[in-house]
N, C-alpha and C positions, 0 to 999 in steps of 0.2 A: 455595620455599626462602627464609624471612624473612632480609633481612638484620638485623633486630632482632638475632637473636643473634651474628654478627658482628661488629658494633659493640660490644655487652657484653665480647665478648671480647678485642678492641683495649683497650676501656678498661681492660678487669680488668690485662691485661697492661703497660701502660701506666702506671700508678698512677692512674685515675681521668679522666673524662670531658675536666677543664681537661686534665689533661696532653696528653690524643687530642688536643684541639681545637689546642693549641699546635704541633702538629706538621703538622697539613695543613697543604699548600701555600696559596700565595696566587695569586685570580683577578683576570685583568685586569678592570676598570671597566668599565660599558656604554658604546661607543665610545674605550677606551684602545688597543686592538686597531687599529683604524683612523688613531687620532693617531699611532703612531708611525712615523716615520720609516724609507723604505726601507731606508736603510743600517745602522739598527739590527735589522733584521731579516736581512742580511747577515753583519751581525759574529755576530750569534749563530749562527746558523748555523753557520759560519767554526770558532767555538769551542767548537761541541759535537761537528764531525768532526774536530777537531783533540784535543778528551778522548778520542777513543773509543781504547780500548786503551792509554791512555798513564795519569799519574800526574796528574787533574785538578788539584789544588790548583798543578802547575809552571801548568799554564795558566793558573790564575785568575791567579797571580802574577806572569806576563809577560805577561797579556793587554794594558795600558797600550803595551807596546809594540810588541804586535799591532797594535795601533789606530795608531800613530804609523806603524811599516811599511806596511801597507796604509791609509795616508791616508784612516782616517776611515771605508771598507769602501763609496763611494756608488757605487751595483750599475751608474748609465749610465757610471762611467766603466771599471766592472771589467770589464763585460761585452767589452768590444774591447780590451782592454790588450793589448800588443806583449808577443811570446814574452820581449823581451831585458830586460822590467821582472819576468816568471816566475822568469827563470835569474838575475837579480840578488836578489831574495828567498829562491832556495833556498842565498845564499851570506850572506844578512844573520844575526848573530847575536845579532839584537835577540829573534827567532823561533824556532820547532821547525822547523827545514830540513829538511823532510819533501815532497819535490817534489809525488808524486801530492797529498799535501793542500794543498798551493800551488794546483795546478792545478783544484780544485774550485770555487775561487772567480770564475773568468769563468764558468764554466756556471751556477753557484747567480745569479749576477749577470744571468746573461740570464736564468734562470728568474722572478727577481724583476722587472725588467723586464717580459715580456711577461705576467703576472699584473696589472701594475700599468698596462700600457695598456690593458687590459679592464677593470679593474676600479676604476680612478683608485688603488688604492694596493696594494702589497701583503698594507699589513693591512686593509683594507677586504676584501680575497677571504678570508680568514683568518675574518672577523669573521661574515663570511655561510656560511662551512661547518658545519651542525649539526653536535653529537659525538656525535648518533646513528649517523652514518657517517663516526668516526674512521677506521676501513676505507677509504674512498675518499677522505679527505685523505690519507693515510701510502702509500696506491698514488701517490697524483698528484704528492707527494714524492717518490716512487722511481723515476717515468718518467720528469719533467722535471729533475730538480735530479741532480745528482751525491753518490757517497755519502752517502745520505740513508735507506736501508735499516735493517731490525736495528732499535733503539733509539735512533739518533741523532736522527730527525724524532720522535721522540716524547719524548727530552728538549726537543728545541729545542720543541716547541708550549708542554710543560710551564712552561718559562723562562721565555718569553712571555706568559703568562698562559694561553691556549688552554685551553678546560678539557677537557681527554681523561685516560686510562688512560697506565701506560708496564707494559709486561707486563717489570717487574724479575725476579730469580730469586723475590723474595718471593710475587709476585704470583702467577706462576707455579706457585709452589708451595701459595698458596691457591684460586688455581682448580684445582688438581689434585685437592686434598682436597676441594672440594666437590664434585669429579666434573662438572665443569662443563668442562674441557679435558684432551682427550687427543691431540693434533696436538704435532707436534713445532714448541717455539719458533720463533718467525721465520717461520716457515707463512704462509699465507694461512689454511689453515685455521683458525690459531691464534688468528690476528687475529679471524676473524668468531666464533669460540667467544666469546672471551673479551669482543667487543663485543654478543653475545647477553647473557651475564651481567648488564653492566655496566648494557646497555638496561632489562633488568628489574628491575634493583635500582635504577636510576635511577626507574623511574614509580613503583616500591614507595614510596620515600622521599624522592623531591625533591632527593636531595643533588645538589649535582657532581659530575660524574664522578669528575675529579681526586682528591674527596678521595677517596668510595667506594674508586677503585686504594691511595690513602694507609693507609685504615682497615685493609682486606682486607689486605696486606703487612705491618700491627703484630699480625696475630693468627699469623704465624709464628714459629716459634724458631728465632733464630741461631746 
């Protein structure tokens, strides 16, 4: 099943090829993955279980003082914070006083941590994961890190540059029509359907992943 016609159909929808092209994501640099900074891989984190269910744009627009709250997000020092620095941020109104997503951040902080004493960095372990098997990064996201399940580790790779899929309703609903997924979202199942697709359209065309998810999501109507 070529994705040639796929793409045709993004662009016809789209007004034309530039327009597609403007719209893919953008991928991290060979070794930008690696240069960043644990604690910015923290904060994101941080800020994409803190969107999920809520009204993003409040986040974007308090995240500065996310940052100033959780001093900066650097994971050796989140990982052992004292309960009473927890119970004094589910009372700061600099933040979303959302306790349980308070609390994800010592765990997401020691998950970064011990990534990052194997691997000298967090995004060095990041930078070595193929997105052949987005599947067993987004499992090793849900076993070690807290709320990291669903769509949240597959925006946060997204943000980051990581170049995977995110299975959006769009997505979902173009792998549905090409009969390429019938497992219920959030599956496992779901997951290796739709990284079967992705594989094969990958060696078809060379594209990244990332966009392929971007293209396949512009040939639906909203």
């Amino acid at each position: 099943m070529s994705f040639a016609r796929i793409y045709q159909q993004a662009a016809d929808r789209k007004g034309g090829e530039n327009a597609l092209q403007a719209l893919l994501p953008p991928l991290a640099e060979p070794g930008q993955l690696a240069a960043l900074g644990d604690d910015r891989y923290l904060s994101e984190i941080t800020r994409c279980i803190f969107k999920a269910g809520f009204v993003w744009r409040v986040i974007n627009r308090k995240w500065p003082d996310f940052e100033a709250a959780f001093d900066g997000f650097v994971p050796i020092y989140w990982q052992q914070v004292p309960p009473e620095v927890l119970e004094d941020l589910a009372q700061d109104e600099r933040i979303v006083r959302n306790m349980q997503k308070i609390r994800t951040v010592p765990d997401n902080a020691r998950m970064i941590v011990d990534a990052a004493r194997e691997h000298g960095s967090f995004g060095a372990f990041l930078s070595q994961w193929p997105s052949e098997d987005q599947v067993g990064l987004l499992l090793w996201l849900k076993r070690h890190g807290a709320r990291l399940g669903g769509a949240t580790a597959q925006y946060f790779l997204r943000n980051v540059g990581w170049d995977g899929f995110i299975l959006s309703r769009d997505v979902i609903a173009g792998l549905r029509r090409e009969e390429l997924l019938d497992a219920s979202p959030g599956s496992k199942k779901a997951l290796t359907q739709a990284q079967k697709a992705f594989n094969s359209w990958h060696r078809e065309t060379g594209l990244p992943y990332s966009h392929l998810s971007r293209i396949l999501s512009c040939t639906v109507e909203n």
